[in-house]
BALUM-563711 format. One line per field, with one value per atom (N, C-alpha, C, CB): x, z, y negated; atom name. Coordinates in Angstrom, 2 decimals. Glycine has a CB too. Example, Ala and Ser with C-alpha at 12.3 -4.5 7.8 and 13.67 -1.06 7.14 Angstrom:
BEGIN
X = 13.19,12.30,13.20,11.31,12.85,13.67,12.90,14.08 $
Z = 7.80,7.80,7.80,9.05,7.08,7.14,7.87,5.72 $
Y = 5.69,4.50,3.30,4.47,2.25,1.06,-0.03,0.60 $
atom = N,CA,C,CB,N,CA,C,CB $
This chain:
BEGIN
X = -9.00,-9.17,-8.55,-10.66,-7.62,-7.20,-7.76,-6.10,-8.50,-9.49,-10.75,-8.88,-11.98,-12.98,-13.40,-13.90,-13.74,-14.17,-15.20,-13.22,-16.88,-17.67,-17.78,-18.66,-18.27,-18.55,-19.33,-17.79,-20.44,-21.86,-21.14,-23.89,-21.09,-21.07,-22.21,-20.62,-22.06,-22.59,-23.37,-21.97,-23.60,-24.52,-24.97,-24.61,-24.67,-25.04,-25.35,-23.82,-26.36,-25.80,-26.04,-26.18,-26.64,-26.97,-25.86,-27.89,-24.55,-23.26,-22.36,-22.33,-22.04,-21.49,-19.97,-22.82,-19.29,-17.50,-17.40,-16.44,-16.67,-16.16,-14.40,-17.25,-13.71,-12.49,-11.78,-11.42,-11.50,-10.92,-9.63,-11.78,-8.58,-7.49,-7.43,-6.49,-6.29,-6.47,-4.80,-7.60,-3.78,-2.65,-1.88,-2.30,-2.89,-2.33,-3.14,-0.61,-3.32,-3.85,-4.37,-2.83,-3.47,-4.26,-5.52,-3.08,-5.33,-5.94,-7.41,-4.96,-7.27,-8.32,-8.96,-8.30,-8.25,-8.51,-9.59,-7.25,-9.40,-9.43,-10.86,-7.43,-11.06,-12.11,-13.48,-11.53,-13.05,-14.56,-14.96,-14.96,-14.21,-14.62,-15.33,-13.98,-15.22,-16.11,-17.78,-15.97,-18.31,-19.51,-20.05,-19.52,-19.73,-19.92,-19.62,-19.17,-19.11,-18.67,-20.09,-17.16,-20.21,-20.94,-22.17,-20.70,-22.61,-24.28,-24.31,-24.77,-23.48,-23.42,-23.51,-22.41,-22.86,-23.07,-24.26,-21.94,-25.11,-26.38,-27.30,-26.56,-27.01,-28.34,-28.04,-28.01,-27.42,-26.95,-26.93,-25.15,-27.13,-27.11,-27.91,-27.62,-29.12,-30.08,-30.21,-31.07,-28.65,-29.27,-27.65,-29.69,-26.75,-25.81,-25.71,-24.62,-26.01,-26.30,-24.64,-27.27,-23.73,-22.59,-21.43,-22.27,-20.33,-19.43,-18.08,-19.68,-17.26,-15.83,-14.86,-15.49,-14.00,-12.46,-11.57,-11.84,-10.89,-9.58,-8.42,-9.63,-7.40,-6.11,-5.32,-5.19,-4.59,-4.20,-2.83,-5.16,-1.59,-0.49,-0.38,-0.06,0.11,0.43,1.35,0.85,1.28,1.72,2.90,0.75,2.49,3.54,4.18,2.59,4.46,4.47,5.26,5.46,6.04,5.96,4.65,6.48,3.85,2.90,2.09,2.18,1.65,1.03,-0.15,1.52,-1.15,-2.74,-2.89,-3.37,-2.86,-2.83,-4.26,-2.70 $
Z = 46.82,45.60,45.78,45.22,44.80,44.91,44.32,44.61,43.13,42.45,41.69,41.69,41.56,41.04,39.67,42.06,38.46,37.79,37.37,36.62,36.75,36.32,35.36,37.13,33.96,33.18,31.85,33.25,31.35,30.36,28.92,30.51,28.26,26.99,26.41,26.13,25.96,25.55,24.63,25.42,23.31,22.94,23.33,21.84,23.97,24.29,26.24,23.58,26.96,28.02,28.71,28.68,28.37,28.75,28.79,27.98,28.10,28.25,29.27,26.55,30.38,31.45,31.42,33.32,31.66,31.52,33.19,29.58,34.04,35.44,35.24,36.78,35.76,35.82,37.11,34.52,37.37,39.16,39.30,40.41,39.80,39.83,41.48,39.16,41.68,42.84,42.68,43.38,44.34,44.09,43.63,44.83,43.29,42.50,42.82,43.10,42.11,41.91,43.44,41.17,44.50,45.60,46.43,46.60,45.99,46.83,45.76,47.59,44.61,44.31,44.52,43.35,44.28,44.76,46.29,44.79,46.55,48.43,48.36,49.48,47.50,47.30,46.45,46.59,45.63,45.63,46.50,44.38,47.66,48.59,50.32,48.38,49.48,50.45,50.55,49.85,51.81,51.87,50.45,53.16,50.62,49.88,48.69,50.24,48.03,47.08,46.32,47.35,47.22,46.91,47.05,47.92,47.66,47.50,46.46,48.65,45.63,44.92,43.74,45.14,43.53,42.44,42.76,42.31,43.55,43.71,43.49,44.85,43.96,43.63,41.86,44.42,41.35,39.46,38.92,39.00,39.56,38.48,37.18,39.13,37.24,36.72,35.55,37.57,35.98,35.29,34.15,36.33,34.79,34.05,32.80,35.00,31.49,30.19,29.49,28.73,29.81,29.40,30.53,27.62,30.99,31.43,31.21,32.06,30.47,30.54,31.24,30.03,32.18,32.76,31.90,34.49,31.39,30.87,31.89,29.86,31.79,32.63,31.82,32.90,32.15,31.80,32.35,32.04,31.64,31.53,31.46,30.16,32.87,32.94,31.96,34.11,31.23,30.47,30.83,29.52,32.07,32.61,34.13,32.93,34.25,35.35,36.84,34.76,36.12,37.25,37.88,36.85,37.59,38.09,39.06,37.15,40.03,41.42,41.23,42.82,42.07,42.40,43.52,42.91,43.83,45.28,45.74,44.94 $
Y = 137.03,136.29,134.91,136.19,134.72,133.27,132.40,133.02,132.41,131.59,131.89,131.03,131.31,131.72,130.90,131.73,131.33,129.93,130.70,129.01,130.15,130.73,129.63,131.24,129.71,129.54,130.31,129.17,128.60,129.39,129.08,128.39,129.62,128.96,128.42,129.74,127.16,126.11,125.83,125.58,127.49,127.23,128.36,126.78,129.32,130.47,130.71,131.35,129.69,129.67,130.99,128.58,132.31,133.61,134.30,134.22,133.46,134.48,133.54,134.88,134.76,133.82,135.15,133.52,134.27,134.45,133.54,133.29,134.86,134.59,135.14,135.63,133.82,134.81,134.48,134.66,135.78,135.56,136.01,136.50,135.12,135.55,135.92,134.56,137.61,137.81,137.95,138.97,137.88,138.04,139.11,137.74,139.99,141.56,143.00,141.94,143.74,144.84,145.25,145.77,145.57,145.91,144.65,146.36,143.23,142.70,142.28,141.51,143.08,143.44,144.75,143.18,145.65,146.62,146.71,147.05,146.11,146.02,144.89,145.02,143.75,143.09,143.94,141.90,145.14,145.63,146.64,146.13,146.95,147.20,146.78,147.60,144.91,143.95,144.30,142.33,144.38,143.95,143.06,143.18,141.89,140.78,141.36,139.56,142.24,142.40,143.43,142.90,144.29,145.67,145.02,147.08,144.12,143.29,142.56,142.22,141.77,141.06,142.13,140.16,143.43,144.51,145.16,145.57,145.49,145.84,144.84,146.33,143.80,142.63,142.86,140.42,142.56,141.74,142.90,140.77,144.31,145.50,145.40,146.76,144.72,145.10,144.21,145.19,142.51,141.50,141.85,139.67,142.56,142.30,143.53,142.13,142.85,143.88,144.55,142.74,143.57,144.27,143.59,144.01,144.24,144.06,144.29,144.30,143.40,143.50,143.36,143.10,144.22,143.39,143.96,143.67,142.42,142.30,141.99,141.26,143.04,142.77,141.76,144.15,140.83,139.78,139.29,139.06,138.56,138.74,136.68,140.00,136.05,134.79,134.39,134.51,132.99,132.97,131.67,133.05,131.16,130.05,130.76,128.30,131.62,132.49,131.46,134.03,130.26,129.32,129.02,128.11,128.29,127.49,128.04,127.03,127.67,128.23,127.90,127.70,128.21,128.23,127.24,129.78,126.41,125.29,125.71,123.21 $
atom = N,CA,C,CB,N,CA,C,CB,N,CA,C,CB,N,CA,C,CB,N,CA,C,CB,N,CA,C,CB,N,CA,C,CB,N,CA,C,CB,N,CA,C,CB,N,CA,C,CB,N,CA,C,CB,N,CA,C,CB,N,CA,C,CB,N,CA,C,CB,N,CA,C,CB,N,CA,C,CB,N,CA,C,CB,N,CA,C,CB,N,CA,C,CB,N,CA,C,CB,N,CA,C,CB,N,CA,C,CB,N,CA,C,CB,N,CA,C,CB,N,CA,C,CB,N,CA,C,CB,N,CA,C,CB,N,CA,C,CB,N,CA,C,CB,N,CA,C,CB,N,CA,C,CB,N,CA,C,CB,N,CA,C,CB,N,CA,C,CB,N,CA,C,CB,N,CA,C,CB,N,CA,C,CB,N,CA,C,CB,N,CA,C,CB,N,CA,C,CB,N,CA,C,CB,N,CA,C,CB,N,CA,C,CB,N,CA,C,CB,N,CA,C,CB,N,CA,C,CB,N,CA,C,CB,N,CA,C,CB,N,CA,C,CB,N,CA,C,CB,N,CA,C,CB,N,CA,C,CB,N,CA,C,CB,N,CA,C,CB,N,CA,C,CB,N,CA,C,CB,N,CA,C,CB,N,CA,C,CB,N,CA,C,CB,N,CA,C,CB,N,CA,C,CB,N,CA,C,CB,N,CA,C,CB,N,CA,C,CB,N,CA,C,CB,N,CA,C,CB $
């Protein structure tokens, strides 16, 4: 994973929006198969009521992640 951001919306703080950029399909691939990964989906099973991943298309495809 190259970056993490979590965010509540503000009047809604029960809706939480995480978006993680990883350097491409396998090194995600390969992250839900972390320890860390598979405890974090067993602990939050119970809390998380809906789940979306959107695949997503850079829109400044210069700019880097420092």
């Amino acid at each position: 994973m190259l970056t993490l951001y979590a965010i509540e919306e503000k009047s809604n703080p029960n809706h939480i929006t995480i978006l993680e950029i990883y350097a491409g399909e396998d090194a995600y691939k390969a992250h839900l198969q972390t320890p860390h990964f598979i405890k974090y989906k067993t602990t939050t099973k119970d809390m998380v009521r809906c789940l979306e991943l959107v695949e997503v298309i850079p829109l400044v495809t210069e700019m880097k992640i420092k």
